[in-house]
N, CA, C and O atoms as a Tinker XYZ file with bonds, in Angstrom:
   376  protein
     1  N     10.013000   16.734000   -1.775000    73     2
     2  CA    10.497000   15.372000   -1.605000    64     1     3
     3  C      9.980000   14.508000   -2.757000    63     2     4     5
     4  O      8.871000   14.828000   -3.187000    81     3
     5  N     10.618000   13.426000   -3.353000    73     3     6
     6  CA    10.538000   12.845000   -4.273000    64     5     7
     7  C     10.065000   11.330000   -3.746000    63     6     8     9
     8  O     10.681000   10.766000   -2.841000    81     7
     9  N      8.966000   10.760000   -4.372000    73     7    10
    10  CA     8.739000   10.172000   -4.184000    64     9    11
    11  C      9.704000    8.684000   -4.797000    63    10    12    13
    12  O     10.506000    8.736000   -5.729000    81    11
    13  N      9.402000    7.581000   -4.088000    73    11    14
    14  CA    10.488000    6.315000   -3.752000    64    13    15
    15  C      9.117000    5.792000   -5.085000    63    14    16    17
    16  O      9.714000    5.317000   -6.051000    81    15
    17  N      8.271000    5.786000   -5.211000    73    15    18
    18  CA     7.395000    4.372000   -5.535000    64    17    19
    19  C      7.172000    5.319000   -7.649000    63    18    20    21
    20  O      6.348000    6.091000   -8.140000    81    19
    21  N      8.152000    4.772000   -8.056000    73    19    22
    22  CA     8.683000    4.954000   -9.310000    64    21    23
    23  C      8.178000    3.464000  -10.350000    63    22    24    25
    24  O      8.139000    2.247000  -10.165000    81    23
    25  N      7.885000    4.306000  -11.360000    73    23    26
    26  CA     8.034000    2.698000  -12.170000    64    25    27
    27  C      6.739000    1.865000  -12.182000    63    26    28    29
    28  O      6.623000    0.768000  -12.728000    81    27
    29  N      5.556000    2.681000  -11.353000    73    27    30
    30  CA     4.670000    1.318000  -11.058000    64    29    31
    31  C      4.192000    0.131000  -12.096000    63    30    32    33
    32  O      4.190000    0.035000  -13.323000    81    31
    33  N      3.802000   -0.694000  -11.052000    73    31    34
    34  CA     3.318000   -1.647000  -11.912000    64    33    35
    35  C      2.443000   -2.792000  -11.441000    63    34    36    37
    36  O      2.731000   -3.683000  -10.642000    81    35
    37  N      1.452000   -2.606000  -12.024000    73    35    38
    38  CA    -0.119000   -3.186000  -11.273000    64    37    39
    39  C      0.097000   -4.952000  -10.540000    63    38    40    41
    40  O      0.774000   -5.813000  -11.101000    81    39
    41  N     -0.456000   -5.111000   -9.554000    73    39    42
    42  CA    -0.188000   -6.237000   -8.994000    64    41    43
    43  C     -0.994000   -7.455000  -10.118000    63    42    44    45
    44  O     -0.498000   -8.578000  -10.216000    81    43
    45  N     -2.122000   -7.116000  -10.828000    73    43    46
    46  CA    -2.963000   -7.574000  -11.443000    64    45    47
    47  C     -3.852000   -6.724000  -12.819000    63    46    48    49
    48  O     -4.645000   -5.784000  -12.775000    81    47
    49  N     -3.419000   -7.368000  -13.765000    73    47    50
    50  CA    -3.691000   -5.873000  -14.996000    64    49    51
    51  C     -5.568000   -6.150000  -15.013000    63    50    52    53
    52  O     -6.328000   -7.117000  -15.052000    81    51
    53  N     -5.683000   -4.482000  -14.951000    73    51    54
    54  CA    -6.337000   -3.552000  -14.774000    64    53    55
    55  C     -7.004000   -3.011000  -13.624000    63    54    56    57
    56  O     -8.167000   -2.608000  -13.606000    81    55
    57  N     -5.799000   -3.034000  -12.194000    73    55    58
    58  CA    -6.121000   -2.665000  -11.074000    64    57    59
    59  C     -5.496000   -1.274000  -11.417000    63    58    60    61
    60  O     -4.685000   -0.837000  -12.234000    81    59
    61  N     -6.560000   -0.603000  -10.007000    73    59    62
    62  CA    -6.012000    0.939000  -10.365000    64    61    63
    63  C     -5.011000    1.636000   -9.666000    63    62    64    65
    64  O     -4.979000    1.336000   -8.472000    81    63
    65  N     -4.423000    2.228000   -9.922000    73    63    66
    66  CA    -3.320000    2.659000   -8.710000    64    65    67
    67  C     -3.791000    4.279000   -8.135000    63    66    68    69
    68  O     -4.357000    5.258000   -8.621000    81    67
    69  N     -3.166000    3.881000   -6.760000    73    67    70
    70  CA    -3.526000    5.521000   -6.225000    64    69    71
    71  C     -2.417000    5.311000   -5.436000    63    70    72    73
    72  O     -1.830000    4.277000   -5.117000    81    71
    73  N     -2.152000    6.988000   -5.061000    73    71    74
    74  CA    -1.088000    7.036000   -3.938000    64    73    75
    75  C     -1.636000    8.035000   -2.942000    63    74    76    77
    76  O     -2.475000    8.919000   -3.114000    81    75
    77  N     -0.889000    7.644000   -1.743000    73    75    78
    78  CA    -1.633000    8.505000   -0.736000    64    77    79
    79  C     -0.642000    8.912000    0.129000    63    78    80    81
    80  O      0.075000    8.127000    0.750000    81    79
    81  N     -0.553000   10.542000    0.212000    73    79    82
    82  CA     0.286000   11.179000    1.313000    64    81    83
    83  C     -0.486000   11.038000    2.439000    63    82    84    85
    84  O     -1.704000   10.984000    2.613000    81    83
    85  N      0.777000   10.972000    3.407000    73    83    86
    86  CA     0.652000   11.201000    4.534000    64    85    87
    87  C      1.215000   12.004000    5.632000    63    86    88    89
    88  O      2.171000   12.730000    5.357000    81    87
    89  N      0.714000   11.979000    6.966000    73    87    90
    90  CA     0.656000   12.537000    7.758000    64    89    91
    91  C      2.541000   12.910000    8.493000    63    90    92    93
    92  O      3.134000   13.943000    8.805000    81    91
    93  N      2.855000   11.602000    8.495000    73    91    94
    94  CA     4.089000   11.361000    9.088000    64    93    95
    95  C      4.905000    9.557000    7.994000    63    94    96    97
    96  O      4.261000    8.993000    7.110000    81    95
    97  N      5.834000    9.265000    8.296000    73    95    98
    98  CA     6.756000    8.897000    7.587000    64    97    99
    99  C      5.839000    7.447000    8.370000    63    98   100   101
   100  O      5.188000    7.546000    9.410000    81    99
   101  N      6.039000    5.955000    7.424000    73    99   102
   102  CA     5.571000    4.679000    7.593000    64   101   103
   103  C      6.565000    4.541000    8.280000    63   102   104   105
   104  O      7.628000    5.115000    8.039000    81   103
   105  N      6.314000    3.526000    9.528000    73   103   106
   106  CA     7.203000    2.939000   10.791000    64   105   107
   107  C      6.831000    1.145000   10.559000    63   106   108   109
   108  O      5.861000    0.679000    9.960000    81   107
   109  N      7.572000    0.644000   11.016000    73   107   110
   110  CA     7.817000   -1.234000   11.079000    64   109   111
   111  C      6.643000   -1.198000   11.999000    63   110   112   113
   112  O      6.293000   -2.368000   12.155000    81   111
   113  N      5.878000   -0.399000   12.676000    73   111   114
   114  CA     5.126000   -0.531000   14.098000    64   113   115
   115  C      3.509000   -0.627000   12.507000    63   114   116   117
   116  O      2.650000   -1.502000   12.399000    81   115
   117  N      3.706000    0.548000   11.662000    73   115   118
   118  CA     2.571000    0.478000   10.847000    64   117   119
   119  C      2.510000   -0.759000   10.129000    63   118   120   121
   120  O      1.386000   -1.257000   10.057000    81   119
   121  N      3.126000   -1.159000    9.771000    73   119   122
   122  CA     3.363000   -1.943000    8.913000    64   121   123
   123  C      2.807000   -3.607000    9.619000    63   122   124   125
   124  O      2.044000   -4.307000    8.954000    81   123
   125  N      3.229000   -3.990000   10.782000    73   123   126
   126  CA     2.770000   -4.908000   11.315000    64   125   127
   127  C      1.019000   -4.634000   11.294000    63   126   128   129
   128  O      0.138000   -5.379000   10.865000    81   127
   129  N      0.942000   -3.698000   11.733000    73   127   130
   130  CA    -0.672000   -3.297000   12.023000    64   129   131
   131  C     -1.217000   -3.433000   11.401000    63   130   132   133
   132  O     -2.161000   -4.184000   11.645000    81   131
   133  N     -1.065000   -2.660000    9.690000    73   131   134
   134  CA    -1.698000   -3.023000    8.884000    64   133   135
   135  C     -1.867000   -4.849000    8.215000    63   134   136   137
   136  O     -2.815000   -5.442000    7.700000    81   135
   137  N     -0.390000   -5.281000    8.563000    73   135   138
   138  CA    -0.404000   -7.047000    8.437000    64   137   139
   139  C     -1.679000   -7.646000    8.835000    63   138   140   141
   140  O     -2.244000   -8.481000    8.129000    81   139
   141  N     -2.093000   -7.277000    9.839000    73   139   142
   142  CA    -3.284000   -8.590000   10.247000    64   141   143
   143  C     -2.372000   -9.718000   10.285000    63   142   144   145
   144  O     -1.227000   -9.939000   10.680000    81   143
   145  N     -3.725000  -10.618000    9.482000    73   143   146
   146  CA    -3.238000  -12.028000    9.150000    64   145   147
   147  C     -2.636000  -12.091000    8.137000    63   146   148   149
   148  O     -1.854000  -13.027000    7.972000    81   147
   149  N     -2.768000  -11.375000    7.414000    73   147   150
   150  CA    -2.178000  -11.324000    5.853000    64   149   151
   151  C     -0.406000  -12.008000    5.922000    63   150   152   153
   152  O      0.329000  -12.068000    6.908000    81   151
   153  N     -0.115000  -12.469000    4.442000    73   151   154
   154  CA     1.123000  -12.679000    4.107000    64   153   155
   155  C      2.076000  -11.070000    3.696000    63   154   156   157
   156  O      1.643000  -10.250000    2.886000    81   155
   157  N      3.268000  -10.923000    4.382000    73   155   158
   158  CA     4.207000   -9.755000    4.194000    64   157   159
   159  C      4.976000  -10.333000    2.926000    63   158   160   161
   160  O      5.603000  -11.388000    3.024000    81   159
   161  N      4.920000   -9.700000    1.865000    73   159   162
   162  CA     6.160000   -9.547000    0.558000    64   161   163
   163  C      6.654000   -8.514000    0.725000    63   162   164   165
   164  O      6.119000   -7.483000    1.132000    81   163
   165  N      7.927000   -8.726000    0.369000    73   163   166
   166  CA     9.515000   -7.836000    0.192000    64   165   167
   167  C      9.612000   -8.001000   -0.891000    63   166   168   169
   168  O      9.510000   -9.141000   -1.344000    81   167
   169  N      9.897000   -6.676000   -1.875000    73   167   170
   170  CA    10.242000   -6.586000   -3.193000    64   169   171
   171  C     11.752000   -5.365000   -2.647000    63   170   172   173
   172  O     11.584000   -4.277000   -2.095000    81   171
   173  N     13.024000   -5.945000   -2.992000    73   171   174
   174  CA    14.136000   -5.177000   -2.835000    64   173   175
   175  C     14.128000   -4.644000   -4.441000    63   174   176   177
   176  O     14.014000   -5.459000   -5.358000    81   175
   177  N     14.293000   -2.827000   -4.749000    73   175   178
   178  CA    13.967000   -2.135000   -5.725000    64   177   179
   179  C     15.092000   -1.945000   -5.934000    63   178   180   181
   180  O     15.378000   -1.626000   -7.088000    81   179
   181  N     16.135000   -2.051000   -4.976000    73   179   182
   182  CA    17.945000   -1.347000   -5.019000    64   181   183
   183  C     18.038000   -0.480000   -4.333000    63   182   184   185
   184  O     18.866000   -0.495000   -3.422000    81   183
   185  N     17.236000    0.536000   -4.545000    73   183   186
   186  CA    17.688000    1.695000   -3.566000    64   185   187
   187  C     16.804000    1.714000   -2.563000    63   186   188   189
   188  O     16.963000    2.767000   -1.946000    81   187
   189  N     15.914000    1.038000   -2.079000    73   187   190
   190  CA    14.972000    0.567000   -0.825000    64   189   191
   191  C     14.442000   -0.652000   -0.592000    63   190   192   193
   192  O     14.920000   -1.534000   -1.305000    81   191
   193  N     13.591000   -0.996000    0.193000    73   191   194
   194  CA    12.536000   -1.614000    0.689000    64   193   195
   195  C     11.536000   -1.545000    0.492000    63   194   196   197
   196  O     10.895000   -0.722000    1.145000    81   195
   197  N     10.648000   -2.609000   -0.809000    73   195   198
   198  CA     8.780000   -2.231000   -0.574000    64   197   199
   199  C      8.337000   -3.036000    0.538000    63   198   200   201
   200  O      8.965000   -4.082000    0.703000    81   199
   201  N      7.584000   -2.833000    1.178000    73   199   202
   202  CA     7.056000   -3.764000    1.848000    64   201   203
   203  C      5.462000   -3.885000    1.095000    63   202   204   205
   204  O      4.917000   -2.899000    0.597000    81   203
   205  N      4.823000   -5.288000    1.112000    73   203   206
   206  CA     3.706000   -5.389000   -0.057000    64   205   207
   207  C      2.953000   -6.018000    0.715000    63   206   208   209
   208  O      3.569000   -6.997000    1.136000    81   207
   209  N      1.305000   -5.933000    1.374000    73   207   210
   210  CA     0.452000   -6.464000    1.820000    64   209   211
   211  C     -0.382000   -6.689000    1.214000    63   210   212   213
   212  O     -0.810000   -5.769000    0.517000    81   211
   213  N     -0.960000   -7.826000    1.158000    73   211   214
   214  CA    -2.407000   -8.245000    0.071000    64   213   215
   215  C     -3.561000   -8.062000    0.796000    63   214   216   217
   216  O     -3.484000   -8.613000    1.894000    81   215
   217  N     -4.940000   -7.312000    0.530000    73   215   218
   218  CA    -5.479000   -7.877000    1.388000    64   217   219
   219  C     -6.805000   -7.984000    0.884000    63   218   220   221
   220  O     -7.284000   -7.099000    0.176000    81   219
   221  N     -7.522000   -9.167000    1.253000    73   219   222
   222  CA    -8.419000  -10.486000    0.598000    64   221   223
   223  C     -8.561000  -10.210000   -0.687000    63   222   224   225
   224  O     -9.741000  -10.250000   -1.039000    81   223
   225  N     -7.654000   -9.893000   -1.689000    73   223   226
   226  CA    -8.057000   -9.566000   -3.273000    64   225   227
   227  C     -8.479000   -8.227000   -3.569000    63   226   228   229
   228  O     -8.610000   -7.831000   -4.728000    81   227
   229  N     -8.663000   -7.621000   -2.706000    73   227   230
   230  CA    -9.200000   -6.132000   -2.760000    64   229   231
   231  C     -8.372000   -5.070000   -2.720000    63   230   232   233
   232  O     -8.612000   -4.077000   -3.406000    81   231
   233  N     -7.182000   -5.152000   -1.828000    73   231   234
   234  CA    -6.559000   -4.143000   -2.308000    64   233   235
   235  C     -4.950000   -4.458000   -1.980000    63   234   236   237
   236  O     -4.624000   -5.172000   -1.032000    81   235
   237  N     -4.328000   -4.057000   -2.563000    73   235   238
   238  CA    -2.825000   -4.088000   -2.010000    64   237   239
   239  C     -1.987000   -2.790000   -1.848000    63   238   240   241
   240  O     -2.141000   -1.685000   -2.366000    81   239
   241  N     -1.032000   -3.262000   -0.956000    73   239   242
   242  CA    -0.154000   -1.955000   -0.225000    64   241   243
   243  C      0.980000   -1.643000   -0.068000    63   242   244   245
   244  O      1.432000   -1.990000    1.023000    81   243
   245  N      1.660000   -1.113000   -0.724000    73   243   246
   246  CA     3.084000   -0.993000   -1.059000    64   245   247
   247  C      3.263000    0.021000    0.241000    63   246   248   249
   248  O      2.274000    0.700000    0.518000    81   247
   249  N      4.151000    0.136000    0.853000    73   247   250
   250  CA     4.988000    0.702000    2.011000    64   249   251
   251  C      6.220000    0.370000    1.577000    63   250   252   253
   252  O      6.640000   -0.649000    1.029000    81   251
   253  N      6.942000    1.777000    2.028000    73   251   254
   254  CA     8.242000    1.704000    2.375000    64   253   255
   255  C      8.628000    2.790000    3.886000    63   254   256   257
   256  O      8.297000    3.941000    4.172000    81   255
   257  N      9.437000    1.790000    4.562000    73   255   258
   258  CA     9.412000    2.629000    5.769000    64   257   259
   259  C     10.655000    3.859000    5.711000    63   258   260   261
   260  O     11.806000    3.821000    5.277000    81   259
   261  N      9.823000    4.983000    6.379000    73   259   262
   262  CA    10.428000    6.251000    6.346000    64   261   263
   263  C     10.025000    7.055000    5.416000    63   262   264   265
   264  O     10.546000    8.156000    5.233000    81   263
   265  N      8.753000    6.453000    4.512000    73   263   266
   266  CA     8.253000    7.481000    3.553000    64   265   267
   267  C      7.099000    7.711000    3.667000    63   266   268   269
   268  O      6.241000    6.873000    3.944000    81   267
   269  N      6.899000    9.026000    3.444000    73   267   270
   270  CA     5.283000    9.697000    3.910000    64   269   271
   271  C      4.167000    9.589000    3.029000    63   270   272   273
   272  O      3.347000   10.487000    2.836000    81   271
   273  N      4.160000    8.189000    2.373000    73   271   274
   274  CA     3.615000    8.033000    1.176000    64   273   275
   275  C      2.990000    5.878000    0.933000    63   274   276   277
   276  O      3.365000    4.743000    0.636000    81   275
   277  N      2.277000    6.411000    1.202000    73   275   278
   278  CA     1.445000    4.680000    0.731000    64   277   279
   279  C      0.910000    5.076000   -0.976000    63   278   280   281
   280  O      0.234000    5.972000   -1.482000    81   279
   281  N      1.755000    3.670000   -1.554000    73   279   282
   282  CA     1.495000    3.557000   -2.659000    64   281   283
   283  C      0.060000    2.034000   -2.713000    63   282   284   285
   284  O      0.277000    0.981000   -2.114000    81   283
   285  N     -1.204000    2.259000   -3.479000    73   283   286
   286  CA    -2.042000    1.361000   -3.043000    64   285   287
   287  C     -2.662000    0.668000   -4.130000    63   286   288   289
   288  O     -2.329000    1.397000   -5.065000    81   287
   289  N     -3.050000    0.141000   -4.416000    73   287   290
   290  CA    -3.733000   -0.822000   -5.601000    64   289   291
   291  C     -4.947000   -1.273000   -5.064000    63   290   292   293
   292  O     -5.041000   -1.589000   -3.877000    81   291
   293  N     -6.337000   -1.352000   -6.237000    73   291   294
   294  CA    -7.393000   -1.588000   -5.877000    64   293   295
   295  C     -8.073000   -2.152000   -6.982000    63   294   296   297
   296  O     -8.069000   -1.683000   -8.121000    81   295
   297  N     -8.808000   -3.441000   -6.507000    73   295   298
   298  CA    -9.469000   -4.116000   -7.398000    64   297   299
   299  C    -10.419000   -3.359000   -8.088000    63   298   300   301
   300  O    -11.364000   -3.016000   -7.378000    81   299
   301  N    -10.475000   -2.888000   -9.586000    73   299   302
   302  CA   -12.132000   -2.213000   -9.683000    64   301   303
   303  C    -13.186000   -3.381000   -9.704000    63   302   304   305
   304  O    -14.400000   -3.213000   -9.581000    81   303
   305  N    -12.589000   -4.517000   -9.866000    73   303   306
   306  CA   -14.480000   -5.453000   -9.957000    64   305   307
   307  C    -14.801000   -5.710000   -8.479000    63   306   308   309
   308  O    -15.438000   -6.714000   -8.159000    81   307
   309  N    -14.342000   -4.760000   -7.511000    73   307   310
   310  CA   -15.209000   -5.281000   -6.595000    64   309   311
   311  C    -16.059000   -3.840000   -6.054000    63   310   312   313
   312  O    -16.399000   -3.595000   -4.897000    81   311
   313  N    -16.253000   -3.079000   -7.153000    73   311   314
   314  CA   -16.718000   -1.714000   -7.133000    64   313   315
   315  C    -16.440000   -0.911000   -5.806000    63   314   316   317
   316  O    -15.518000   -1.294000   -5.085000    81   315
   317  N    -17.222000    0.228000   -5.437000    73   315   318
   318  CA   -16.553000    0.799000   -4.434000    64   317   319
   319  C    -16.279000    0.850000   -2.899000    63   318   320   321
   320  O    -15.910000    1.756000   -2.152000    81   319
   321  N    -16.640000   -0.630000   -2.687000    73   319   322
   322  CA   -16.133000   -1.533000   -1.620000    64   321   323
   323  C    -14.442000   -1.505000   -1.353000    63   322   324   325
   324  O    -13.960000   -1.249000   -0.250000    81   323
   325  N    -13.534000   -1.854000   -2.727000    73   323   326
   326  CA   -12.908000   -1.625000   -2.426000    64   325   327
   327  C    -11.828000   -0.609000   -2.001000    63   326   328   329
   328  O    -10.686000   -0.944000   -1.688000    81   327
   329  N    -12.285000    0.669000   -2.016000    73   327   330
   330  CA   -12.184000    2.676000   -1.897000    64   329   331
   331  C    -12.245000    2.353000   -0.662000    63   330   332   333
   332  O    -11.289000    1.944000   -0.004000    81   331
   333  N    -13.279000    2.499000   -0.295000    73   331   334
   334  CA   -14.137000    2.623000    1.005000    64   333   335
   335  C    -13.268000    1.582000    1.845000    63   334   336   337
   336  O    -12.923000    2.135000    2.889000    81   335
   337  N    -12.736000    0.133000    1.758000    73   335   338
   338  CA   -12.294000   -0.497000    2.487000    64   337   339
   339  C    -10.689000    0.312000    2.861000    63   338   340   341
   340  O    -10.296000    0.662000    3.974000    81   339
   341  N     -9.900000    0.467000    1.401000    73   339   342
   342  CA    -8.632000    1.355000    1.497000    64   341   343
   343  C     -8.757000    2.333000    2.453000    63   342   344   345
   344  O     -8.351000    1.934000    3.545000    81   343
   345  N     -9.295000    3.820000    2.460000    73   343   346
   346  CA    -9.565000    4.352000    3.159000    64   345   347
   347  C     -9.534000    4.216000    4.342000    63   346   348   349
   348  O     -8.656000    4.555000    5.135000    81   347
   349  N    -10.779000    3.563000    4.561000    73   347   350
   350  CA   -10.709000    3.276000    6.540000    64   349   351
   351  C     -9.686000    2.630000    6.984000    63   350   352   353
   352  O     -9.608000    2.859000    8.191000    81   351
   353  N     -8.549000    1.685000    6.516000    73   351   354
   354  CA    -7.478000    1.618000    6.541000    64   353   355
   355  C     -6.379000    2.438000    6.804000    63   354   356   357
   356  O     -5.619000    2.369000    7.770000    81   355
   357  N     -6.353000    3.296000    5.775000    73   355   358
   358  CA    -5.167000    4.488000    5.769000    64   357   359
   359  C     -5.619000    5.483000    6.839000    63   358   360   361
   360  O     -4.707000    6.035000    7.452000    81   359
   361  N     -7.075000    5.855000    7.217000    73   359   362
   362  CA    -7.875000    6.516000    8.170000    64   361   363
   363  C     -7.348000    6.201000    9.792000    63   362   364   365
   364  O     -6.785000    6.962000   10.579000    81   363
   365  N     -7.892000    4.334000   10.003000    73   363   366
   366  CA    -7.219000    4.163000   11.131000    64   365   367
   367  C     -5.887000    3.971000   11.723000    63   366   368   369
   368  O     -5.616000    3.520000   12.836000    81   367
   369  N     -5.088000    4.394000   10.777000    73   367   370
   370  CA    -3.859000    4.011000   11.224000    64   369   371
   371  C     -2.615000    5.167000   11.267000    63   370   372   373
   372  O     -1.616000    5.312000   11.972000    81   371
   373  N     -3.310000    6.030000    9.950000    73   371   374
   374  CA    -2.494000    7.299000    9.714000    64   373   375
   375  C     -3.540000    8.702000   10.746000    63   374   376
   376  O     -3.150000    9.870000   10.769000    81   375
């Protein structure tokens, strides 16, 4: 399977990008969950849906639903706080 998250491009230059397979395909049910309080961005690519969560400067989260794949962005100046925060994220939910 080919991945949807093509092209990247850093929310903030010199954040790092990682991608992370998963278990089963992203659902609208994950996607709220991971929301919190946070603000939801929609970036329409043409041939999908990103869905984009910020969260407190530390990391951001590209989703698209129906793909088994979180694309993620991470601040490096907030050293490896922000790993460790990603993680337990993708941990509790996937």
């Amino acid at each position: 399977m080919t991945s949807r998250f093509c092209d990247p491009v850093a929310p903030y230059p010199g954040w790092l990008r990682r991608e992370y397979r998963l278990s089963r395909p992203v659902t609208e049910e994950d996607i709220a969950s991971l929301l919190g309080n946070e603000d939801l961005y929609v970036r329409d690519t043409g041939s999908c849906q990103r869905k984009i969560i910020h969260k407190f400067g530390l990391v951001e989260l590209n989703l698209i639903v129906g793909e088994p794949r979180i694309e993620a962005w991470i601040n490096p100046e907030s050293g490896a706080y922000a790993s460790e925060y990603l993680d337990a994220l993708i941990e509790t939910r996937f």
